[in-house]
N, C-alpha and C positions, 0 to 999 in steps of 0.2 A: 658668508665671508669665507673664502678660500684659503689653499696654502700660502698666497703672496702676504695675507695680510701678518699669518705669524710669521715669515721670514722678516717683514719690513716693520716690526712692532704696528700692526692694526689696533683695532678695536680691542680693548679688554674680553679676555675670554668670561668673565663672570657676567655678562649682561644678562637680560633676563631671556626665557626661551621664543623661540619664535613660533608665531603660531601660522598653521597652513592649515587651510579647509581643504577634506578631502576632493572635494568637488573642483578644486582649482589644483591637485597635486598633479593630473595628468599633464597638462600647462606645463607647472612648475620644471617637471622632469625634463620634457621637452625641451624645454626652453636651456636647461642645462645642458643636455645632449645635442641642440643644436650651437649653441656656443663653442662648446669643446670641439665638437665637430667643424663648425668655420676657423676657429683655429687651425685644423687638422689640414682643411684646405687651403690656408694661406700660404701654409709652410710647402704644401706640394704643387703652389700652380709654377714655382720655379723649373720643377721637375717635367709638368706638362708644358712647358715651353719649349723644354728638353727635347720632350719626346715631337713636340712638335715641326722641329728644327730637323732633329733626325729625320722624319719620316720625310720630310723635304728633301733631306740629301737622299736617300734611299731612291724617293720617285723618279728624282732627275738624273740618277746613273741608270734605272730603267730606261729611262727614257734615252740616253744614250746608247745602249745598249741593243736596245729596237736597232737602233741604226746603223752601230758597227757593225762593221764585215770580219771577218776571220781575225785571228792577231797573227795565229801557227797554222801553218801547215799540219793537218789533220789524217789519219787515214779516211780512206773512201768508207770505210764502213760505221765511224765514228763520226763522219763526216754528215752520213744520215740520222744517224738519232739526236747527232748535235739542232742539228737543221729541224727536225720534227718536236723536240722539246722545246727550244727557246722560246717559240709563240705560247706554249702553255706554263711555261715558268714566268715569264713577262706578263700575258693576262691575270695568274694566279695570282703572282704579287703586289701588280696595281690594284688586284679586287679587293685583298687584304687591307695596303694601304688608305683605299676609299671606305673601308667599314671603320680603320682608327680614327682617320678624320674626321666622320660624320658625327664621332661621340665624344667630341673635346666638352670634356665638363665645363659648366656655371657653376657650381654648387656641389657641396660636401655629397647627396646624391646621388650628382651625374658622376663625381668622383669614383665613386665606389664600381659603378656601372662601365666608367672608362677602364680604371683598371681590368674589370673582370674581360674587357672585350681586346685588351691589352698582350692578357695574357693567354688570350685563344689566340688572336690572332700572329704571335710569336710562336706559340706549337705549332700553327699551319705554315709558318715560314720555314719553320725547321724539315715539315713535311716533305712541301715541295721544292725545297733545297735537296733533298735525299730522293727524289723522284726526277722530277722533271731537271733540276741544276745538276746532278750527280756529274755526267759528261762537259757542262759549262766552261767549266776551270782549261779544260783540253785547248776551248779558239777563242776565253775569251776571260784570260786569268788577270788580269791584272781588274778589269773592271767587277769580277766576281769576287774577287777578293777584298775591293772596295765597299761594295754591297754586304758581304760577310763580315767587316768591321761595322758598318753601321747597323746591321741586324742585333749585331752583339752588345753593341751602345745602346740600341734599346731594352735587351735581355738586361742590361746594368742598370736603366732607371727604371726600365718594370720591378725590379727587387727593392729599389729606394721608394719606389708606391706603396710595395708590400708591410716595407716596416712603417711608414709611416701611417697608414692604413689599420694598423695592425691595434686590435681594440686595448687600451691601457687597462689595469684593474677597476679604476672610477668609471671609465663608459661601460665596462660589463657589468658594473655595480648599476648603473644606472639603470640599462636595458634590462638587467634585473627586474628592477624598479617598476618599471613598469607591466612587465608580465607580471608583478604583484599586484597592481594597482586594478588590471585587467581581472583577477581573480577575484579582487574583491570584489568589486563591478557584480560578477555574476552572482558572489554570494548576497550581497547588498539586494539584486534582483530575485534571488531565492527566496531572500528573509522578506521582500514585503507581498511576494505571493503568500508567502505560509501566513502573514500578518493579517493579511485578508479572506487569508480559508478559516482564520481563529475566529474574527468577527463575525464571521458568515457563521460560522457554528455557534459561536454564542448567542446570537441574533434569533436561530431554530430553537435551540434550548428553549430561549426565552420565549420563544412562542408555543416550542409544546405544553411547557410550563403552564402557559397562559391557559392554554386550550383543557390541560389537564384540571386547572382551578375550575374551571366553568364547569366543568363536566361534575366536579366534587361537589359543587353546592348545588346543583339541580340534581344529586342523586342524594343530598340530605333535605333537599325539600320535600323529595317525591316519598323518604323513607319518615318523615315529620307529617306529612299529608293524613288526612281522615280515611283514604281511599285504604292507605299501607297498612294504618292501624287496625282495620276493621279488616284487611288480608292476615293482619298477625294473629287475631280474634281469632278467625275460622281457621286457620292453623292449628292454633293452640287445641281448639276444640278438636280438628281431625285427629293429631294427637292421642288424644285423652277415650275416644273414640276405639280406637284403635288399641288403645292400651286394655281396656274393656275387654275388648274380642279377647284379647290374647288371654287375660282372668278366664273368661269363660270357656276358653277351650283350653288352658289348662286346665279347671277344676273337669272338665268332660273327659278329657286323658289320661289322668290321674285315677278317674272312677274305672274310666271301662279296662285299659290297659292291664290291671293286674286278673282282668277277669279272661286274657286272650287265650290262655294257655287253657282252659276248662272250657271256654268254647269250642277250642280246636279238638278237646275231645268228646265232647258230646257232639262235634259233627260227623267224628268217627263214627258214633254208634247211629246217625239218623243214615248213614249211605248204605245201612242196608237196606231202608223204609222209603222204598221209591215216593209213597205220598209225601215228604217231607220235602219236596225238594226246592220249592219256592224258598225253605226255613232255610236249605244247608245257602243259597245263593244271598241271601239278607244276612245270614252268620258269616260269610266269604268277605263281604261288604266291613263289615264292623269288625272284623282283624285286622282287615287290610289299612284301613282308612276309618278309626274311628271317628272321629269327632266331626270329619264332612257327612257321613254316615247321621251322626245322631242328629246334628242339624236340619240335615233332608227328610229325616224320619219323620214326616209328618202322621203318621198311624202309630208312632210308640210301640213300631215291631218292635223294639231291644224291650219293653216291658214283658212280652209273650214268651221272646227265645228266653232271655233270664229267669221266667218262673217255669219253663221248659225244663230248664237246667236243673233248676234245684228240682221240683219233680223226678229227674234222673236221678241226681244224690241221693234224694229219699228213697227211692227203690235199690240203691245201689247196682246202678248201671257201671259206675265208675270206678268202682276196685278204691275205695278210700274207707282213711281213718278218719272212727267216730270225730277226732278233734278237728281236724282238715274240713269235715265233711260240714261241721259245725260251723266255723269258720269261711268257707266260703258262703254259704246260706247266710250269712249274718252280713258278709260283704256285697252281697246280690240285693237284699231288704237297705240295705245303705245306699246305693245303688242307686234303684227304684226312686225312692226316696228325693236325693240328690241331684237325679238328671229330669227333673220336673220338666210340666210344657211350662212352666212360667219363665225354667233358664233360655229353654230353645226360642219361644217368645222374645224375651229380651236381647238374646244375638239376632232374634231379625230384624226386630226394633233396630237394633247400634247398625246391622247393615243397611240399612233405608237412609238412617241418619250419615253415615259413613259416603254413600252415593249422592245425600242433596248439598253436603258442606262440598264435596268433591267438585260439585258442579259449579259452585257458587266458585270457588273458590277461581275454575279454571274460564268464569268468566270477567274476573278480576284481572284487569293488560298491566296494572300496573309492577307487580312481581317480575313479569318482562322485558318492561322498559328497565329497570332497575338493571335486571340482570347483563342488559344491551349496555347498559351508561357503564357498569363497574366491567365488564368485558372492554371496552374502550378504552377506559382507563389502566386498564394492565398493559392492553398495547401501545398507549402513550408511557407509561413505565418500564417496557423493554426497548422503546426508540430511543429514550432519555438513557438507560443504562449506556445502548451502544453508543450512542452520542457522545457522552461524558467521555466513555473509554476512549473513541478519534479522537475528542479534543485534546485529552492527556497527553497520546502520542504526538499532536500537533503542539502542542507549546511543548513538550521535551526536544521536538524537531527547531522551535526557534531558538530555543535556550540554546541548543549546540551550534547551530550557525553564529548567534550572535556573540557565542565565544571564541567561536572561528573569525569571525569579521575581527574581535577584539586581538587576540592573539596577532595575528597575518600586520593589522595595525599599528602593535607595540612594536611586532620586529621591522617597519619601515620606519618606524618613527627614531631604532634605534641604529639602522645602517644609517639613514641619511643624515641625523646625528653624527655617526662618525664620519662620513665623508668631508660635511661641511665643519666639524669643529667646532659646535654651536647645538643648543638641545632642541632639536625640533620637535612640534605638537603638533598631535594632525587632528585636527576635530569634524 
């Protein structure tokens, strides 16, 4: 309900709001814009009658005009340009007058299109008035002068087009309207792209999801399996294995290490005694590298060079005190003692054992299957990371259009409200 109904007491303005489906506001608008707009043209087809009447008189003093002869006496040389212009001032103007003609509006429209062809075609009369007519007036002034009024009759209701023509606040509000309506349009088609990239992603989730479960309980069966337990067995045992070794060549480390520095000088005194020289290359050995040394020593040299040594002490080769002297000899019989064939025995032992659990172990697939499923599953765990993260950024993307669609909404909802007078709802 419009301005007429509060001039003429309408409808009470307290009714309730009106409701409009977005889907039908493009209609709606339309349908407004073309109403005001056929108003717009009822009021001007007066004016195009106008002009139509004009352009009638205009043609037919043309057309006179073809035909008259001189009115004055001319000079000869005005005589010639008068003579060479009038056929192109006469076709120019009939050509003009045949493009107004051919666009007498039907419709609010063709209106708008008449005018604009309205008003070219008055600038090119002006044109060729100042070209081609400039001389005219000279032989043939009273009919040009006729023509020049009715040129100017049309310049008067071409500007009565123009205001009437002329867009009021409510049709620019309207036309508004609708480059909003268009916007939302596109946002509307934004939001149910991104609506369907959300499903699509939670849809994946859901299935890595899935895939990821699978994968979980066939790597808790395969780790609950007799095959897994009896790989944890032999583990356990290589382990423990191993731990062994390590006792045993500490306690061999332990022993020989503190004896390195009194080897290294009883090799001083054997490099004068060329016969010794297998001794100093087996003494070189067991500085360097005890404990592979005593391992390998399958002959118990480090028995021979040790009582070698002390033999030296006793003689006093070595420049020592009686208590040192005592004391290493007491460390050497410890020694001896200590690094038994039963220990070197038992690290070959734990190596044999150490190489059959080894083998067993690495004909066991199922520690690899294992390690393939939980490797898959990590990379189902960094998909799903990234995944989550797009999707986040994808519904923060529709939350803000669909606040955009709502905002763009209320403020249509609140101009055409005020337009109409009345609370409009756009659902």
């Amino acid at each position: 309900m419009g301005i007429l109904d509060k001039i003429f007491g309408g409808e009470n303005r307290e009714t309730k709001a009106q409701n409009i489906k977005f889907s039908q506001l493009d209609g709606w608008i339309k349908n407004k814009l073309e109403t005001k707009n056929s108003a717009v043209y009822a009021e001007c087809k007066e004016i195009v009658e106008d002009v139509r009447d004009s352009v009638k008189d205009i043609r037919a003093l043309i057309e006179r005009l073809e035909q008259e002869g001189f009115q004055h006496n001319v000079p000869v040389k005005v005589y010639k340009i008068v003579k060479a212009s009038k056929p192109k001032y006469i076709a120019g103007i009939l050509e003009i007058l045949n493009k107004i003609e051919e666009k007498y509006p039907k419709n609010y429209t063709g209106l708008e299109e008449f005018h604009k062809i309205l008003n070219e075609s008055l600038l090119n009369i002006s044109k060729i008035s100042m070209s081609h007519g400039r001389y005219l007036p000279m032989a043939f002034e009273d009919l040009i002068t006729e023509i020049s009024r009715g040129t100017k009759h049309l310049f008067e209701l071409n500007n009565k087009l123009a205001l009437n023509l002329k867009p009021n606040d409510i049709t620019v509000t309207y036309k508004n309207l609708l480059s909003e309506t268009g916007e939302i349009k596109n946002l509307k088609e934004q939001l149910d792209t991104i609506i369907k990239r959300e499903a699509s992603m939670k849809d994946n989730i859901k299935s890595i999801m899935t895939e990821r479960e699978k994968l979980k309980d066939e790597m808790d069966d395969l780790v609950k399996s007799e095959e897994h337990v009896r790989c944890a067995e032999l583990e356990e045992q290589y382990k423990d294995i191993l731990k062994s070794k390590e006792n045993i060549e500490s306690t061999i480390y332990n022993n020989l290490h503190p004896l390195v520095r009194i080897m290294r000088k009883f090799r001083h005194i054997l490099e004068e005694k060329p016969e010794f020289k297998n001794v100093l290359h087996r003494i070189d050995k067991y500085v360097d590298k005890p404990v592979e040394e005593f391992i390998s020593d399958n002959n118990r040299d480090i028995n021979s060079i040790l009582g070698q040594v002390k033999e030296s002490i006793e003689r006093n080769e070595m420049d020592m005190k009686d208590v040192e002297k005592k004391k290493i000899s007491e460390k050497i019989d410890s020694v001896i003692v200590n690094l038994s064939d039963d220990l070197r025995q038992k690290y070959m032992l734990l190596q044999e054992k150490e190489a059959e659990i080894k083998s067993k172990i690495a004909q066991i697939d199922i520690k690899n299957r294992i390690e393939t499923i939980n490797y898959n599953i990590n990379e189902l765990d960094r998909k799903l990371s990234l995944e989550h993260n797009n999707l986040t950024k994808v519904i923060n993307r529709r939350d803000m259009v669909n606040d955009e669609i709502k905002n763009k909404i209320d403020n249509l909802q609140d101009m055409i409200s005020k337009i109409e007078g009345i609370r409009i709802l756009i659902s």
